[in-house]
PDB file of N, CA, C and O in Angstrom:
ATOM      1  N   UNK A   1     -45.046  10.612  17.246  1.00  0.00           N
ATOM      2  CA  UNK A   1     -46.235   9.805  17.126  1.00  0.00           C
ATOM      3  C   UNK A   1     -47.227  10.115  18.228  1.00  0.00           C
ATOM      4  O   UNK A   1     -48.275   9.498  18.039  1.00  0.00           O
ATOM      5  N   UNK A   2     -47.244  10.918  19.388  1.00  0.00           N
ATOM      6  CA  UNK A   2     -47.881  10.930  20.751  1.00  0.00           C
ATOM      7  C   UNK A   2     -49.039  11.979  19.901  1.00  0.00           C
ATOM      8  O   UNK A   2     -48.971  12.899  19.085  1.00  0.00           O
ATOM      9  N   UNK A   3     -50.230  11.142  20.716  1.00  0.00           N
ATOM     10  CA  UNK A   3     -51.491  11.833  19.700  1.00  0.00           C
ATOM     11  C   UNK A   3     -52.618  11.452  18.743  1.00  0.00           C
ATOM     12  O   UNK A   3     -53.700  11.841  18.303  1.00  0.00           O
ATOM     13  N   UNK A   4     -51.391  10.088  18.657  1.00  0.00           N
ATOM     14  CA  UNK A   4     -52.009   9.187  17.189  1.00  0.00           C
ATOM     15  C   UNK A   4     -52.154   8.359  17.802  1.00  0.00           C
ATOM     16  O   UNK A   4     -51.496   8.154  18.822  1.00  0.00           O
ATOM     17  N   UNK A   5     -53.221   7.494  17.298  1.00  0.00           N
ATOM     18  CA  UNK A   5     -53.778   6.002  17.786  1.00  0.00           C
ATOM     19  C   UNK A   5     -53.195   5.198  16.920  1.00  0.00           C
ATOM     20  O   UNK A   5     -53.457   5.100  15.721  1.00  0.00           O
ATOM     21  N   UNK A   6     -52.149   4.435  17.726  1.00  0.00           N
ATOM     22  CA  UNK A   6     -52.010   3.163  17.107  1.00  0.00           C
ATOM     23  C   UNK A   6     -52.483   1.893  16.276  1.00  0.00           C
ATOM     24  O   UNK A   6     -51.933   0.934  16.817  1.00  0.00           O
ATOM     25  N   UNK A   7     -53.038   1.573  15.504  1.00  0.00           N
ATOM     26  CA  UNK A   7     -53.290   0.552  15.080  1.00  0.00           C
ATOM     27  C   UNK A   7     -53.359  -0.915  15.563  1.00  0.00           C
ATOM     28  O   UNK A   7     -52.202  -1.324  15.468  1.00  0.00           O
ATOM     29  N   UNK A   8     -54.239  -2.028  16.092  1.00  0.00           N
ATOM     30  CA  UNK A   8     -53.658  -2.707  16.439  1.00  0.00           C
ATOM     31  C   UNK A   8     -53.848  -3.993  15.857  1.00  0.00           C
ATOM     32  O   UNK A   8     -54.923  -4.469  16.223  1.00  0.00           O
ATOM     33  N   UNK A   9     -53.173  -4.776  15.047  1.00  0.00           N
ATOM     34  CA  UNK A   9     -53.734  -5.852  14.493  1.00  0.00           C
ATOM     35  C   UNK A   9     -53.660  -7.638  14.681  1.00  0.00           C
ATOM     36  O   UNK A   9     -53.124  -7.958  15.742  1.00  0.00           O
ATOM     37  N   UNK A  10     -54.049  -8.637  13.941  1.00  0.00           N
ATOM     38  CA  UNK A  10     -54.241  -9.697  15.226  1.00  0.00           C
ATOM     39  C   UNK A  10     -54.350 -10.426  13.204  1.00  0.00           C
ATOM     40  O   UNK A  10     -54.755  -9.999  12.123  1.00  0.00           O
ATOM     41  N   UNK A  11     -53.549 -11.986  13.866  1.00  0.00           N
ATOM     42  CA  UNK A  11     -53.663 -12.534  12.461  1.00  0.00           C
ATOM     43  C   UNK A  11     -54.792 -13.955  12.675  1.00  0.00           C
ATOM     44  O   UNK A  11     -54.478 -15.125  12.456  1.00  0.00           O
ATOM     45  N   UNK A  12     -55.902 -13.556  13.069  1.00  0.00           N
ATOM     46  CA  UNK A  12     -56.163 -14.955  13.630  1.00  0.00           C
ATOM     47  C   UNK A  12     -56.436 -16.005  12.184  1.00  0.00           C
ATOM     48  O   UNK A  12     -56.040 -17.168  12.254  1.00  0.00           O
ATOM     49  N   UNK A  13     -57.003 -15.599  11.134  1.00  0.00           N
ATOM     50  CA  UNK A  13     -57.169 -16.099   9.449  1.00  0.00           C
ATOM     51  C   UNK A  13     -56.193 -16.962   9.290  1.00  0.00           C
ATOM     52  O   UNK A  13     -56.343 -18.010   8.661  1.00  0.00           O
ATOM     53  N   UNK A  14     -54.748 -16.492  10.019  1.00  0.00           N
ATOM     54  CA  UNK A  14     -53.956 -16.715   9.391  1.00  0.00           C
ATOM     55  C   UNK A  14     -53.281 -16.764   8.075  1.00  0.00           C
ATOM     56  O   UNK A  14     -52.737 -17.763   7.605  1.00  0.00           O
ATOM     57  N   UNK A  15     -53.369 -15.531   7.491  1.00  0.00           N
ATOM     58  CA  UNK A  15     -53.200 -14.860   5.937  1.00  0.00           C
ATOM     59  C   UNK A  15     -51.695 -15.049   6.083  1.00  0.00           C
ATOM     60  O   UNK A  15     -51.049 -15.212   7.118  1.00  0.00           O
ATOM     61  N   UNK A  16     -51.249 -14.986   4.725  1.00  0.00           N
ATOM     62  CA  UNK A  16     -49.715 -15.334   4.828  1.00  0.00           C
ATOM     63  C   UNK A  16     -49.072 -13.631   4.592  1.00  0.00           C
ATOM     64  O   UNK A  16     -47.861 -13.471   4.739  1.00  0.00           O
ATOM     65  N   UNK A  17     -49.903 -12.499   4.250  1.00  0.00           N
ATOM     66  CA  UNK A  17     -49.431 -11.467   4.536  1.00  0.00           C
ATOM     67  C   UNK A  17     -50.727 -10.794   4.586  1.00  0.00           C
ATOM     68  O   UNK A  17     -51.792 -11.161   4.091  1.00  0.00           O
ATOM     69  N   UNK A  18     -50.371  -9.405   5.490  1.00  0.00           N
ATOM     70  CA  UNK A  18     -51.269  -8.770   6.088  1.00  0.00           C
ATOM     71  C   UNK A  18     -51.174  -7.392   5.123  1.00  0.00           C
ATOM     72  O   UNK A  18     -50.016  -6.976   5.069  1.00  0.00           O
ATOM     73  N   UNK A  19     -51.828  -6.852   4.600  1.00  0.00           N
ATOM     74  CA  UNK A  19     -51.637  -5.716   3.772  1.00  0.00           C
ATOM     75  C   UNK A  19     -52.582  -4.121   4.569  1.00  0.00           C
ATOM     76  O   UNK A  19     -53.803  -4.042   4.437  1.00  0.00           O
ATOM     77  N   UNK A  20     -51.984  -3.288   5.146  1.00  0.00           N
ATOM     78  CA  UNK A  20     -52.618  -2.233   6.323  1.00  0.00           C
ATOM     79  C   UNK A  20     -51.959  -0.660   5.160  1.00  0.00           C
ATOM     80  O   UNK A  20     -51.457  -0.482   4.050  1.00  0.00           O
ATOM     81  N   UNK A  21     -52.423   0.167   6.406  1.00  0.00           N
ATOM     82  CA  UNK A  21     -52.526   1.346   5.168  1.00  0.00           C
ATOM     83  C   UNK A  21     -51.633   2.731   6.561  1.00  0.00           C
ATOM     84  O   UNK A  21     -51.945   3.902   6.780  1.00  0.00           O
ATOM     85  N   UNK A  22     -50.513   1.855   7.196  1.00  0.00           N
ATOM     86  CA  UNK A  22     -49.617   2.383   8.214  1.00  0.00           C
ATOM     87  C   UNK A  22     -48.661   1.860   8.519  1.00  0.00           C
ATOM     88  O   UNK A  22     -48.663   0.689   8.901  1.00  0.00           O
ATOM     89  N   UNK A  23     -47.347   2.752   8.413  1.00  0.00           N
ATOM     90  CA  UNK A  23     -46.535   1.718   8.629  1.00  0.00           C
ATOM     91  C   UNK A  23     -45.678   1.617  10.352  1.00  0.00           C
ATOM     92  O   UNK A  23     -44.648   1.059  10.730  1.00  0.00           O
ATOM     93  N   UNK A  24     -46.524   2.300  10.912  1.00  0.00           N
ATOM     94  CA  UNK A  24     -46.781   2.013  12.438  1.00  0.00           C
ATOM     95  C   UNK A  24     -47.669   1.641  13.354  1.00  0.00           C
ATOM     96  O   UNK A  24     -48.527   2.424  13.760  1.00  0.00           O
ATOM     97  N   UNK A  25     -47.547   0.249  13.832  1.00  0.00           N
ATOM     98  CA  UNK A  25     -48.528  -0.025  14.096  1.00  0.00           C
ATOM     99  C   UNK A  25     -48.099  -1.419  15.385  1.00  0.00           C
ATOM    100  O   UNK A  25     -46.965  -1.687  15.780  1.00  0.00           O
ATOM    101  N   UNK A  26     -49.379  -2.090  15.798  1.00  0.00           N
ATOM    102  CA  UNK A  26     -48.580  -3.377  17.229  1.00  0.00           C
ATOM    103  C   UNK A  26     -49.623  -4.478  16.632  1.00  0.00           C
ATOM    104  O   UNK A  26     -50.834  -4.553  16.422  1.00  0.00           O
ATOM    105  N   UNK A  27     -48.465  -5.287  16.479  1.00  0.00           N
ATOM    106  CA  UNK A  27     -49.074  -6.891  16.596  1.00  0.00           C
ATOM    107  C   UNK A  27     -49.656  -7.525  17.281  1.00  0.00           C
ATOM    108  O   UNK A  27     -48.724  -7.432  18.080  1.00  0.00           O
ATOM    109  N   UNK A  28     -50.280  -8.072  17.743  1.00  0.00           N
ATOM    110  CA  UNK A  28     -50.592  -9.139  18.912  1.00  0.00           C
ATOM    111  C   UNK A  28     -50.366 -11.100  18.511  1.00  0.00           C
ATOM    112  O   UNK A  28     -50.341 -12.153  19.148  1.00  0.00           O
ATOM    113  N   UNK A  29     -50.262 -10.710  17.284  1.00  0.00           N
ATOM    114  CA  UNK A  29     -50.138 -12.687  16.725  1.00  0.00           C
ATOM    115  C   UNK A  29     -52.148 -12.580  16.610  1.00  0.00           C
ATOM    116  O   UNK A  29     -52.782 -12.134  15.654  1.00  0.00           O
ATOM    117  N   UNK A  30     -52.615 -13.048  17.682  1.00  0.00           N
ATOM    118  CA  UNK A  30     -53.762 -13.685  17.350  1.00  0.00           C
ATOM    119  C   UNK A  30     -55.089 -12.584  18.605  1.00  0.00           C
ATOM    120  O   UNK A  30     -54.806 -11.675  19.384  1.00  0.00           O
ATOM    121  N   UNK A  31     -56.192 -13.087  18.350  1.00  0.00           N
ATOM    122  CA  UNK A  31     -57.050 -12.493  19.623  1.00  0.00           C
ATOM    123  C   UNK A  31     -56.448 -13.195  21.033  1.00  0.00           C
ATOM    124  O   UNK A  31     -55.787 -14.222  21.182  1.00  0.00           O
ATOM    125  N   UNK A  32     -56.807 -12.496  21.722  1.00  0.00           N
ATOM    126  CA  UNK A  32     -56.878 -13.338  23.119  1.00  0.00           C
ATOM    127  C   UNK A  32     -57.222 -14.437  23.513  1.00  0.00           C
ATOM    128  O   UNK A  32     -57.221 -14.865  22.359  1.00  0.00           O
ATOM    129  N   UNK A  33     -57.556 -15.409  24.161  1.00  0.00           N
ATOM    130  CA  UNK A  33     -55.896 -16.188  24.736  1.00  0.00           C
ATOM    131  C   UNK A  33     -55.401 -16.235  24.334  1.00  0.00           C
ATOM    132  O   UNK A  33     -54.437 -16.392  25.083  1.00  0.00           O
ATOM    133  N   UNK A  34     -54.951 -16.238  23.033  1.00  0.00           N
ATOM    134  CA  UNK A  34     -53.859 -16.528  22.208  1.00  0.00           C
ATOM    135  C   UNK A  34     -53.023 -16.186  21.125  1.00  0.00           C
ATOM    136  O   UNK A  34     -52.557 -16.713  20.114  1.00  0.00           O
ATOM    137  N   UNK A  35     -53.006 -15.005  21.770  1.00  0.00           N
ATOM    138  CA  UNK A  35     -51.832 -13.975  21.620  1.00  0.00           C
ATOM    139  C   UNK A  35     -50.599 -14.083  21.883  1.00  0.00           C
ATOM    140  O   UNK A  35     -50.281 -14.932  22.716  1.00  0.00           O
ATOM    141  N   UNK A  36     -49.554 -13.260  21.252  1.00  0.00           N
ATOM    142  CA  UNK A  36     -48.162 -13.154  21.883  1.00  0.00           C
ATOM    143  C   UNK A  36     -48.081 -11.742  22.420  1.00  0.00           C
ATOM    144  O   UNK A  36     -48.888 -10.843  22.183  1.00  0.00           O
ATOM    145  N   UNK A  37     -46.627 -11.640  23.437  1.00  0.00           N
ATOM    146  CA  UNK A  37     -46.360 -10.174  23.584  1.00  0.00           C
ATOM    147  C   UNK A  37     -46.893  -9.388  22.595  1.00  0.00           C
ATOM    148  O   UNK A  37     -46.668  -9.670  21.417  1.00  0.00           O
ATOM    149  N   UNK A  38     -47.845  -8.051  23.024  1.00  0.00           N
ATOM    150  CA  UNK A  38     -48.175  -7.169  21.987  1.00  0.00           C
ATOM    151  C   UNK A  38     -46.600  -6.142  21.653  1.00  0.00           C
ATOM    152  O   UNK A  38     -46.092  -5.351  22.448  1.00  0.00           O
ATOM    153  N   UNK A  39     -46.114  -6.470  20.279  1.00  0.00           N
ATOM    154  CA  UNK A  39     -44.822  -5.438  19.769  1.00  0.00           C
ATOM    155  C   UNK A  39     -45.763  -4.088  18.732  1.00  0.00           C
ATOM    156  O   UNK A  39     -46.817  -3.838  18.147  1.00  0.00           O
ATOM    157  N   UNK A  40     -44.502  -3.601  19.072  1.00  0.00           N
ATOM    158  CA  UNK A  40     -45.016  -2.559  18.426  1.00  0.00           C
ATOM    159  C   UNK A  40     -43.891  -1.901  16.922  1.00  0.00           C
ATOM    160  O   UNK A  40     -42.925  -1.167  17.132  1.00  0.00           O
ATOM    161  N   UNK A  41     -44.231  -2.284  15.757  1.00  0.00           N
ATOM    162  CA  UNK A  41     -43.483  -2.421  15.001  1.00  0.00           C
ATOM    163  C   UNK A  41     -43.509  -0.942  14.041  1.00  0.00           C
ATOM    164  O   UNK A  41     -44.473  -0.182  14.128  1.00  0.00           O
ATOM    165  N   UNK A  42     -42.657  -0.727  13.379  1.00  0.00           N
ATOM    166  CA  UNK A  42     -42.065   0.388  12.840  1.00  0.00           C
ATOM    167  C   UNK A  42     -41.404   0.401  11.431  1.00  0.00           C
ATOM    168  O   UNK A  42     -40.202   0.575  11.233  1.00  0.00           O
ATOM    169  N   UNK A  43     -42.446   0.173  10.386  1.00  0.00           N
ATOM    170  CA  UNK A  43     -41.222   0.005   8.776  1.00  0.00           C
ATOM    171  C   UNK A  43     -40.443   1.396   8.667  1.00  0.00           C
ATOM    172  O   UNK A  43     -39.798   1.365   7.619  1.00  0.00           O
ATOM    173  N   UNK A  44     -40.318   2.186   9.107  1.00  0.00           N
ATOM    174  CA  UNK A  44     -39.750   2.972   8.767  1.00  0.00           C
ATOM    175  C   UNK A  44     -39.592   3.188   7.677  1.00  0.00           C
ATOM    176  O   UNK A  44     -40.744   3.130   7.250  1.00  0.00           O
ATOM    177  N   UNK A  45     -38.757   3.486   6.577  1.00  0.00           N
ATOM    178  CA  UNK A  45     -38.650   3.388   4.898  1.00  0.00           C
ATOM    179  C   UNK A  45     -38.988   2.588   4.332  1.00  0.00           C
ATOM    180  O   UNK A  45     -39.414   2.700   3.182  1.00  0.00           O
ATOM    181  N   UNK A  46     -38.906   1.588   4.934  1.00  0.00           N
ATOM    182  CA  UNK A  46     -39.407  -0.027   4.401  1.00  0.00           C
ATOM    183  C   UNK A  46     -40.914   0.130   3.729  1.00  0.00           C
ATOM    184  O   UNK A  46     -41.524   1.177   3.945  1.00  0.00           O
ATOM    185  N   UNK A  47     -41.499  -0.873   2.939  1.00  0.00           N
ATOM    186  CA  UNK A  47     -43.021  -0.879   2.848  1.00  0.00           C
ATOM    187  C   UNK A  47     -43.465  -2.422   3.802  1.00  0.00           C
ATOM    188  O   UNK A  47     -44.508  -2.857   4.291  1.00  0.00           O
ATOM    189  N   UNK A  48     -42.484  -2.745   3.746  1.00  0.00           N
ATOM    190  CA  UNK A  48     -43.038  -3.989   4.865  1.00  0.00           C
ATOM    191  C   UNK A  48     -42.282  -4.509   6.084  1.00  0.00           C
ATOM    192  O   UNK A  48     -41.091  -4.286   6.301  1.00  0.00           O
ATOM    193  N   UNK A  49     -43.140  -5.261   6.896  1.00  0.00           N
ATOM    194  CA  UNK A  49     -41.848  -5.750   8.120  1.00  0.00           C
ATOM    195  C   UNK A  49     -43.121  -6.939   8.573  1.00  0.00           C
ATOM    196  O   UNK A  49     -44.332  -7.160   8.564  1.00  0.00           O
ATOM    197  N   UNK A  50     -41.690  -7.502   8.982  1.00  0.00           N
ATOM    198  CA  UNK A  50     -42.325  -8.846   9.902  1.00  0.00           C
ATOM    199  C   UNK A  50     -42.127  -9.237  11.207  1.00  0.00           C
ATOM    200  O   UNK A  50     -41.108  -8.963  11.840  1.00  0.00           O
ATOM    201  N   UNK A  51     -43.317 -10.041  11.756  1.00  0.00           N
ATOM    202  CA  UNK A  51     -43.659  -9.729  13.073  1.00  0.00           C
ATOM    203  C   UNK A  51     -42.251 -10.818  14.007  1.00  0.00           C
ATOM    204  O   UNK A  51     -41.977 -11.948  13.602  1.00  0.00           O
ATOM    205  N   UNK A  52     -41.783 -10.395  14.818  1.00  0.00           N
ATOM    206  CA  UNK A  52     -40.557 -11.366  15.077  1.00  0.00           C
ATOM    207  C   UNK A  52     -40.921 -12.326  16.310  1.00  0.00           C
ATOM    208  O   UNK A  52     -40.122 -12.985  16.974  1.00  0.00           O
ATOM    209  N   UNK A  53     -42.317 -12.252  16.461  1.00  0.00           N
ATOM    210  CA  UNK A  53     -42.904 -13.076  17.053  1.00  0.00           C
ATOM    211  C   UNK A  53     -43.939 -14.423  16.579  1.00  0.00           C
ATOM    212  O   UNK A  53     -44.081 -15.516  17.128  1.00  0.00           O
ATOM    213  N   UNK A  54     -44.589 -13.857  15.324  1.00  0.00           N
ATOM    214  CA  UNK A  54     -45.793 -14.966  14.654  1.00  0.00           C
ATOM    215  C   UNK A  54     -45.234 -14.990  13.445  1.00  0.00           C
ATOM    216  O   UNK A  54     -45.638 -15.866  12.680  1.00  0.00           O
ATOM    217  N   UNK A  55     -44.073 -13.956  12.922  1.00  0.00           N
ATOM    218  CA  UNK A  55     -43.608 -14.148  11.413  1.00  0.00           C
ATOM    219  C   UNK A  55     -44.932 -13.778  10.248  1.00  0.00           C
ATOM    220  O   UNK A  55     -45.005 -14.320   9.145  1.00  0.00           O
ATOM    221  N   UNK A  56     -45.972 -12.696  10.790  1.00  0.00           N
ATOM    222  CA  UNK A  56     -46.645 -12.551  10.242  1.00  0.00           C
ATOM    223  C   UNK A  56     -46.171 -11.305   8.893  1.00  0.00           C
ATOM    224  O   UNK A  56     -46.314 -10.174   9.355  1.00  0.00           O
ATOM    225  N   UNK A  57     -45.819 -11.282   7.856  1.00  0.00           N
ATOM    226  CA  UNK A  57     -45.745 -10.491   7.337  1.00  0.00           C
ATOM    227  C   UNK A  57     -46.835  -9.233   6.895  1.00  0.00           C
ATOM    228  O   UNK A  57     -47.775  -9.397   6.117  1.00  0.00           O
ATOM    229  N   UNK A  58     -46.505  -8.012   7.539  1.00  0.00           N
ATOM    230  CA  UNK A  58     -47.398  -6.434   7.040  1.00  0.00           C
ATOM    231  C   UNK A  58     -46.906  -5.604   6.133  1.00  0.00           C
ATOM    232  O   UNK A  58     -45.885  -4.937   6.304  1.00  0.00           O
ATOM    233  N   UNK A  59     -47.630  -5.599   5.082  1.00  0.00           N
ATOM    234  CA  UNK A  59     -47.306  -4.699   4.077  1.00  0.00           C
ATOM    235  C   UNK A  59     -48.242  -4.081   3.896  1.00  0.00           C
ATOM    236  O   UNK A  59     -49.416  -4.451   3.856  1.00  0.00           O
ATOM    237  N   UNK A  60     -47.403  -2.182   3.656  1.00  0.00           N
ATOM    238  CA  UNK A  60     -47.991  -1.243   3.695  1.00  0.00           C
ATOM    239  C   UNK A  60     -48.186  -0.928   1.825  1.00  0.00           C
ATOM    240  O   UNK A  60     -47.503  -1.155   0.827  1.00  0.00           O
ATOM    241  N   UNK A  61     -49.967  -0.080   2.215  1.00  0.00           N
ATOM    242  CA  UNK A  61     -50.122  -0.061   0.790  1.00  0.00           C
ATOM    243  C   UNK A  61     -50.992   1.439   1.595  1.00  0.00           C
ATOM    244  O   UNK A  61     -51.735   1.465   2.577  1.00  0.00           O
ATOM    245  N   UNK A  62     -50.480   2.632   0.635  1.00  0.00           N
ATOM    246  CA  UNK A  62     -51.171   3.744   0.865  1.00  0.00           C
ATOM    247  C   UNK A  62     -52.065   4.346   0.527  1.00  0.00           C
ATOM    248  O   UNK A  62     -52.345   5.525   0.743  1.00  0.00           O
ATOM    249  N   UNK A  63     -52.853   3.186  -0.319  1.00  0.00           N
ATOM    250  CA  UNK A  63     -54.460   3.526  -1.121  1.00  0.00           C
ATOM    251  C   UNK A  63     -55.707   3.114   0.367  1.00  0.00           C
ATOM    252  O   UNK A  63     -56.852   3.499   0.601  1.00  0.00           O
ATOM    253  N   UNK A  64     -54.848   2.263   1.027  1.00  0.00           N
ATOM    254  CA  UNK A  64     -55.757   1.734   2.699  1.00  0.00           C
ATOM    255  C   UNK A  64     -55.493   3.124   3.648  1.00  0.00           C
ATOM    256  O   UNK A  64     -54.433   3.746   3.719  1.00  0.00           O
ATOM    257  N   UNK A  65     -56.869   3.453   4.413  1.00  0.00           N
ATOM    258  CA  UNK A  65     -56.688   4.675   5.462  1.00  0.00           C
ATOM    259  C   UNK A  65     -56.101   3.571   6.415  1.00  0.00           C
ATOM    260  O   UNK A  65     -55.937   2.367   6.218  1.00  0.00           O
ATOM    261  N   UNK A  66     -55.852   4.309   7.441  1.00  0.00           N
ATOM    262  CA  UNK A  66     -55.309   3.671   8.691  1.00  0.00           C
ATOM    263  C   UNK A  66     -55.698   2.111   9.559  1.00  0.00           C
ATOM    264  O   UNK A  66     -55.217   1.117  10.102  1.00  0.00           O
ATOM    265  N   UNK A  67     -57.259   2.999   9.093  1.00  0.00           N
ATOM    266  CA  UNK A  67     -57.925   1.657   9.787  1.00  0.00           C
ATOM    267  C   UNK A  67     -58.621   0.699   8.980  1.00  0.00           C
ATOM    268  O   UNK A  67     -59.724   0.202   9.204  1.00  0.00           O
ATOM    269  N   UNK A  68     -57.710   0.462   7.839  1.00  0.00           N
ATOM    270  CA  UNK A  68     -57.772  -0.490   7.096  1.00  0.00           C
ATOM    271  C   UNK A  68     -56.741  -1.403   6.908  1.00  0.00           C
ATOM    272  O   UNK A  68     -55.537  -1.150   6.859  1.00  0.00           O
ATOM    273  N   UNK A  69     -57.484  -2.863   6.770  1.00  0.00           N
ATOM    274  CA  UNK A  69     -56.660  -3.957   6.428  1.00  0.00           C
ATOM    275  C   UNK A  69     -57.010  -4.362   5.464  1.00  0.00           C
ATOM    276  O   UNK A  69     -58.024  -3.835   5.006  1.00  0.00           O
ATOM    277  N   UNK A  70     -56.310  -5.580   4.609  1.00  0.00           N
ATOM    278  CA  UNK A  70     -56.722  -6.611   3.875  1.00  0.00           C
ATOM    279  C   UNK A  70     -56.384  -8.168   4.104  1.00  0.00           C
ATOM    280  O   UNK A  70     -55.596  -8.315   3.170  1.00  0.00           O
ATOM    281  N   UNK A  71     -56.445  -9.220   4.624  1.00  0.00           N
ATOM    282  CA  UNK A  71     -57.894  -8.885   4.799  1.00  0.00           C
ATOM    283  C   UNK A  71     -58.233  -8.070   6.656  1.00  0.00           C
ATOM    284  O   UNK A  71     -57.602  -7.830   7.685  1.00  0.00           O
ATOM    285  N   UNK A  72     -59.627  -7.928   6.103  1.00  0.00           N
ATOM    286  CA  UNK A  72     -60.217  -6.874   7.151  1.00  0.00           C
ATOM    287  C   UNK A  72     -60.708  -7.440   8.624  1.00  0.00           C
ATOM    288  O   UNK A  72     -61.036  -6.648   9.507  1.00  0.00           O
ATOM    289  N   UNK A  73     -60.730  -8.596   8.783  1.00  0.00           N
ATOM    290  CA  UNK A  73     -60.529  -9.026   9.835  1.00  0.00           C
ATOM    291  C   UNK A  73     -59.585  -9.234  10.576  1.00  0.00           C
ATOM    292  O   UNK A  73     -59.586 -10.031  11.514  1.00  0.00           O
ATOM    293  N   UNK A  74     -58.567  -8.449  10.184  1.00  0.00           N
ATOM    294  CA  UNK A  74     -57.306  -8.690  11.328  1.00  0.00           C
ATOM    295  C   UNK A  74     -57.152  -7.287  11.772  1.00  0.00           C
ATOM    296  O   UNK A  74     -56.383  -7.182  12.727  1.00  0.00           O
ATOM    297  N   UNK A  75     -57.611  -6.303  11.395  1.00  0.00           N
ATOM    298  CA  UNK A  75     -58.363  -4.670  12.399  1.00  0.00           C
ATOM    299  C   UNK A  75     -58.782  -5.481  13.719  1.00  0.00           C
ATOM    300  O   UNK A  75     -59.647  -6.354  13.642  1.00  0.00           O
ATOM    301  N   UNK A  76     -58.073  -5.137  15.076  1.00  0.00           N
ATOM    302  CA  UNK A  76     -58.676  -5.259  16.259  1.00  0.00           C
ATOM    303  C   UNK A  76     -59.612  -3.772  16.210  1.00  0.00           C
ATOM    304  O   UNK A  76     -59.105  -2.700  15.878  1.00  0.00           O
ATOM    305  N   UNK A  77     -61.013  -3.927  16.591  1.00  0.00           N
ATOM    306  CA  UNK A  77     -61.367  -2.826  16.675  1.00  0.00           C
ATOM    307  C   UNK A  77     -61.952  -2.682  18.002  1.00  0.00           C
ATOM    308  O   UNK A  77     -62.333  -1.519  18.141  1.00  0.00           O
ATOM    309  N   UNK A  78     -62.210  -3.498  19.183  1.00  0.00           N
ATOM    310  CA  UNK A  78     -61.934  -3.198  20.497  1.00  0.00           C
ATOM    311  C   UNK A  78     -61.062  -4.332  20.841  1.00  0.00           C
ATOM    312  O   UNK A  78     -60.472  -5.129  20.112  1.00  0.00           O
ATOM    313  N   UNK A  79     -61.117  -4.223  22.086  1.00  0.00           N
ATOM    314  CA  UNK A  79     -60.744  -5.389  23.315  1.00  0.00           C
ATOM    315  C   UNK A  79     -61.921  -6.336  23.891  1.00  0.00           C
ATOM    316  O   UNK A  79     -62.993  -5.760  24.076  1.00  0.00           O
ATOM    317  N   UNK A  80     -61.876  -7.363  24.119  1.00  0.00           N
ATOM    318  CA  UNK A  80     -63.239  -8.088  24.554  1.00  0.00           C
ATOM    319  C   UNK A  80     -62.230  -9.037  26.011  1.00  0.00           C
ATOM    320  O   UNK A  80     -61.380  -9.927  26.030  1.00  0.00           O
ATOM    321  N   UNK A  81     -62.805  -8.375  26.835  1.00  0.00           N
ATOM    322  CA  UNK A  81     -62.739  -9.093  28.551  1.00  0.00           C
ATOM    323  C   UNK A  81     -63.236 -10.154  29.187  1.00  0.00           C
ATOM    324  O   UNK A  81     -64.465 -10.089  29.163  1.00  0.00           O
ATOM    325  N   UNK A  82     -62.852 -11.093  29.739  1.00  0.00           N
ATOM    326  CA  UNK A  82     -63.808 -12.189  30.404  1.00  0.00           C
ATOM    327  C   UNK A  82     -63.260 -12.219  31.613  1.00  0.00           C
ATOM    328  O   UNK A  82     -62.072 -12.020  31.866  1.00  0.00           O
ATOM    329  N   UNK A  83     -64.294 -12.518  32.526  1.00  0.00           N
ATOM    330  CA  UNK A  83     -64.328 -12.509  33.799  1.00  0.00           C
ATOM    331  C   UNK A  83     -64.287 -14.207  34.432  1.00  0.00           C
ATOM    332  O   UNK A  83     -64.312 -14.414  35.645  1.00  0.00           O
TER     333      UNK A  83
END
């Protein structure tokens, strides 16, 4: 995997499943503050897995590029900092 950008996604909607177009990729639960440990999860053969932190279920569908979700607000697409 060294090379490839991870994916990183965030359930703040709270959708009861997350449908992405990779089946490697890191959770965070929600945006910042209120987040959990960021994991970094792996279906391997599987088409889906769940987060063993928010119980968010991700299922992979291979018609989505990478940096696609459904829904599409749970794509982190930066980081946002406060001082």
């Amino acid at each position: 995997m060294a090379g490839n950008i991870v994916p990183h996604f965030a359930n703040d909607v709270g959708a009861e499943k997350v449908i992405i177009g990779v089946k490697e990729f890191m959770c965070q639960g929600a945006r910042a503050p209120y987040d959990h440990p960021h994991v970094f999860l792996d279906m391997g053969a599987d088409s889906q897995a769940l987060c063993p932190y928010c119980s968010t279920l991700y299922v992979y569908d291979s018609r989505l590029q990478p940096t696609e979700s459904d829904p599409a607000e749970c794509l982190v697409t930066k980081s946002v900092t406060t001082s």
